[in-house]
C-alpha positions as CSV (number, residue, x, y, z in Angstrom):
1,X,0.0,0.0,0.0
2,X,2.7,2.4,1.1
3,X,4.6,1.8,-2.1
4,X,1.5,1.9,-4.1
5,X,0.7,5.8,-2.4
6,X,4.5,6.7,-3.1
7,X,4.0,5.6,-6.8
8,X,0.7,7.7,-6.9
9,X,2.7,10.9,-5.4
10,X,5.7,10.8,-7.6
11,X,3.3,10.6,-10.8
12,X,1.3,13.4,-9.4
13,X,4.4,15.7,-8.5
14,X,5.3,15.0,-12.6
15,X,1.8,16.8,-13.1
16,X,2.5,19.7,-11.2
17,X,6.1,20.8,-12.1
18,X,6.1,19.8,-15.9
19,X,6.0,22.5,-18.1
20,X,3.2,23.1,-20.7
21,X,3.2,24.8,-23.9
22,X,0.2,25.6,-25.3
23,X,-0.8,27.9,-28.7
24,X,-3.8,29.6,-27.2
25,X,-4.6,31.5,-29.4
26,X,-4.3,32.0,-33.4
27,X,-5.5,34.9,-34.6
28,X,-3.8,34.8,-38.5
29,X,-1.2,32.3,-40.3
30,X,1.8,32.9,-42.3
31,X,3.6,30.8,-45.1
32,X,6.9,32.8,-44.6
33,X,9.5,29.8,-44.6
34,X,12.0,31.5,-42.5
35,X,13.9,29.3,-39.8
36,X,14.5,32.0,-37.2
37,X,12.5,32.8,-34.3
38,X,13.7,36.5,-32.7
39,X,13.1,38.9,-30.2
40,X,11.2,42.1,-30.7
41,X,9.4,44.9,-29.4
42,X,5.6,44.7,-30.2
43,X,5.6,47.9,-31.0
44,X,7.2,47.8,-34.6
45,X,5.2,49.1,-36.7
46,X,5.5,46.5,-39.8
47,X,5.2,43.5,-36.9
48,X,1.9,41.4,-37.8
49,X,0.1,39.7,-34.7
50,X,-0.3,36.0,-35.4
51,X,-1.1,34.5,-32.3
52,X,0.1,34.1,-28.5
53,X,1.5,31.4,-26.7
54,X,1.2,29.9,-23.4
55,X,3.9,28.6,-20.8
56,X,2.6,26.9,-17.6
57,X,4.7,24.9,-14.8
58,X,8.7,25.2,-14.2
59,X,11.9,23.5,-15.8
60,X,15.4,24.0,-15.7
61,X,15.6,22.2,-19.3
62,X,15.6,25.7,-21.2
63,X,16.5,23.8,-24.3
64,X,13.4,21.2,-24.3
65,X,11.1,24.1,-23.4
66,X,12.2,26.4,-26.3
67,X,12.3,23.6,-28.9
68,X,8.2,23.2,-27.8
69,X,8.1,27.2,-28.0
70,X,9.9,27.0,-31.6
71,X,7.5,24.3,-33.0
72,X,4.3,26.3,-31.7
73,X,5.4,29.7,-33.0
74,X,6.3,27.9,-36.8
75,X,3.0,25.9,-36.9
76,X,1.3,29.7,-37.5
77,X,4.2,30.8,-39.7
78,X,5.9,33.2,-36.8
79,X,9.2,34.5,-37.1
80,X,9.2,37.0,-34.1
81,X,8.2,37.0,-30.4
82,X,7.7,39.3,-28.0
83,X,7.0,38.4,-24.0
84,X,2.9,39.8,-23.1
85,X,3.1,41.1,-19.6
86,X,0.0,39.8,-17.7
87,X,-2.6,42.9,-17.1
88,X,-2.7,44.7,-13.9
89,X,-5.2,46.3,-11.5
90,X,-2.8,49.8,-11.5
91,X,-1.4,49.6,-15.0
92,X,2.1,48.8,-13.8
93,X,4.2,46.4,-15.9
94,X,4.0,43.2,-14.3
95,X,7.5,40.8,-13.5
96,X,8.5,37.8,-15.5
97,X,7.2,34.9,-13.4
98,X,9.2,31.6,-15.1
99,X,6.4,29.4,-13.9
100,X,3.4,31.1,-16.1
101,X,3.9,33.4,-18.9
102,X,2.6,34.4,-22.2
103,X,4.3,34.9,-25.4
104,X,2.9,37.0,-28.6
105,X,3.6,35.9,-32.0
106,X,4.2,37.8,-35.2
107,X,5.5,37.8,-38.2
108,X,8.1,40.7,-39.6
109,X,9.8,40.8,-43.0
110,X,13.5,40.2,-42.2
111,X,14.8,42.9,-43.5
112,X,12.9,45.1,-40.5
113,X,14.5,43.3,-37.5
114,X,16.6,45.5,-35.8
115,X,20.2,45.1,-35.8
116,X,22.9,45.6,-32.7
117,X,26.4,45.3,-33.9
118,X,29.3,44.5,-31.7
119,X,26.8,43.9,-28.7
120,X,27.9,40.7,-26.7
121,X,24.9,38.8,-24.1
122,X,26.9,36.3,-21.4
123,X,24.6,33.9,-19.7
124,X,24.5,32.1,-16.9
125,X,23.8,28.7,-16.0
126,X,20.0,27.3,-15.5
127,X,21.5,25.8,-11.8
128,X,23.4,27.7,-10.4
129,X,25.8,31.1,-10.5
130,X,29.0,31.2,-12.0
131,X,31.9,33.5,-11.9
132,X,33.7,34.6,-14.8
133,X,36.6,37.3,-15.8
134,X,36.1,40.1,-18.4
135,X,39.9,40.8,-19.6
136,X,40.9,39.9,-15.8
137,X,37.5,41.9,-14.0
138,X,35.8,39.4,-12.2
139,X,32.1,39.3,-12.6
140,X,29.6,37.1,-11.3
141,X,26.1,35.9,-13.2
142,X,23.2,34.5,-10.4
143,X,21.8,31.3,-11.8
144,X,19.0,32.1,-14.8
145,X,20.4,35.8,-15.2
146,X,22.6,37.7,-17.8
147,X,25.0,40.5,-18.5
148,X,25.5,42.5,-21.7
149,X,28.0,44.8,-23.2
150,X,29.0,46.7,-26.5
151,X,32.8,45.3,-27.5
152,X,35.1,48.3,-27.7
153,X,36.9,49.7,-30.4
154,X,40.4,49.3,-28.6
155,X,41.3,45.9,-28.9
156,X,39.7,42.1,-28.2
157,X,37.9,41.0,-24.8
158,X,39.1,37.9,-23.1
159,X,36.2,35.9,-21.4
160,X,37.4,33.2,-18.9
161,X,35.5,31.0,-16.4
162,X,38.5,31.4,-14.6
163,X,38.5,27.7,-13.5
164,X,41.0,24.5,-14.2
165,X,40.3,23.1,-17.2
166,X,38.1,25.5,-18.3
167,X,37.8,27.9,-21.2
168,X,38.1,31.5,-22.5
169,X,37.6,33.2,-25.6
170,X,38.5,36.6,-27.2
171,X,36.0,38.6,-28.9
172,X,36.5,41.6,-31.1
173,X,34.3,44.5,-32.3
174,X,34.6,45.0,-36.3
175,X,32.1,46.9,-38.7
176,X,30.1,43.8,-39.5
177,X,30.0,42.3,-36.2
178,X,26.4,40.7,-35.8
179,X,24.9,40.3,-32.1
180,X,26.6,37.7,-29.8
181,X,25.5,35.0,-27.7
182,X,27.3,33.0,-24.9
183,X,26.1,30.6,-22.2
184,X,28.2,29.9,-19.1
185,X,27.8,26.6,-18.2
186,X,29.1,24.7,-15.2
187,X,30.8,21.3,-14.1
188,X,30.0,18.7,-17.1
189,X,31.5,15.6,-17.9
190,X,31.9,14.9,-21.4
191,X,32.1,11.7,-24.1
192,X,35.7,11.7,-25.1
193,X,36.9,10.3,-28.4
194,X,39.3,7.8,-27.0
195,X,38.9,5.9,-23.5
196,X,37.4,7.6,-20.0
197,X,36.0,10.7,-20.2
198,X,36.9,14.3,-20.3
199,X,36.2,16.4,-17.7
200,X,35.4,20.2,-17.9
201,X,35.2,22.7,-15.0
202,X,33.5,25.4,-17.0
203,X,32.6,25.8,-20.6
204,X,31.2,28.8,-22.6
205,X,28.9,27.9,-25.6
206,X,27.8,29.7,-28.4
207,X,24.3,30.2,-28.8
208,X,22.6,30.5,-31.8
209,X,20.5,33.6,-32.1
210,X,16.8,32.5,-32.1
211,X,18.2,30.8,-28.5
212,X,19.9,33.1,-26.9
213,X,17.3,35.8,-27.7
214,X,14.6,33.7,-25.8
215,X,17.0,33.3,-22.8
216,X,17.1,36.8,-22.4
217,X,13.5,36.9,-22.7
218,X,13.0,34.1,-19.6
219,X,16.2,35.2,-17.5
220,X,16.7,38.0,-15.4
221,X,19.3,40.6,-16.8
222,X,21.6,42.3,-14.5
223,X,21.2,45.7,-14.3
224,X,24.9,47.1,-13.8
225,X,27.6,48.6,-15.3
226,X,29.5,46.1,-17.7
227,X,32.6,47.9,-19.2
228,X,35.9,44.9,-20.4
């Protein structure tokens, strides 16, 4: 009996913490074929309202729960998203809440996506906080939050997690230099190519746009002054 209840418990805790994606409403459909799913403001003028999605229940799997938002948003024909702040009573903006939140869906000609050049986003893990250096500044990114900054002119920007066997890379502005995205991972233990495994204390990945664009959308960005 007690093993039956316990059974009955874990299946019921699966119910209440697993996310759910829902299309909730479809107001029009496009046949635009483009891959891409990016962040915008709903304000822009040329931005067509398709539809809205909904995002109920909590997980740390980012990945899984974009890869539902990405199908939803393409079954409509959407290239563009933009987070829909739930009402409130005094007309104030309400906060992100990660367990329940809405996203609108639109379609924009590519050409009218606006562009930032040289602008880099770092961010943190899902779990928990990591610590990195910006050309030897220490900086540290809370779990589910980011940082961002424009590269400078003067020369490249080393990012390093700072830890044994982990990595760094240097980034430079130039005149063409689209948008930037980098996750900071944590502790992972890797398939290697020959015998055992290979360990890594810290990684940073590069994300590809459409991704890293709804990260910043469902992590917290850290309001201060970011200058390698």
């Amino acid at each position: 009996m007690k093993k039956a209840v316990l059974i009955l418990l874990i299946f019921c805790s699966g119910i209440t913490f697993a996310q759910l994606v829902t299309l909730n409403k479809v107001e029009r459909t496009s046949e635009n074929k483009d891959a891409f799913l990016y962040k915008i403001t709903p304000d822009l003028p040329s931005a067509i309202y398709l539809g809205e999605i909904a995002v109920s229940g909590f997980s740390e799997n980012d990945a899984e729960v974009f890869g539902l938002v990405y199908k939803k948003a393409k079954s409509i024909g959407a290239n563009a998203f933009a987070w829909k702040p739930a009402p409130q009573i005094d007309d104030k903006i309400s906060s992100f809440q990660p367990a329940d939140y809405q996203l609108s869906l639109y379609y924009l000609p590519a050409d009218q996506f606006p562009a930032e050049g040289n602008v880099v986003y770092l961010l943190g893990d899902a779990g928990k906080q990591q610590t990195i250096s910006l050309n030897k500044r220490t900086v540290s990114i809370p779990a589910r939050s980011y940082i961002s900054f424009t590269l400078p002119a003067g020369g490249p920007v080393t990012v390093s997690t700072r830890k044994l066997f982990g990595s760094s890379i240097k980034l430079g502005a130039s005149r063409d230099q689209p948008v930037q995205y980098f996750q900071i991972s944590g502790f992972s233990v890797n398939a290697n190519q020959g015998p055992g495994i290979n360990l890594k204390s810290g990684d940073i990945i590069k994300l590809e746009k459409s991704y890293g664009q709804f990260l910043t959308t469902i992590y917290s960005y850290l309001n201060q002054e970011i200058s390698p």
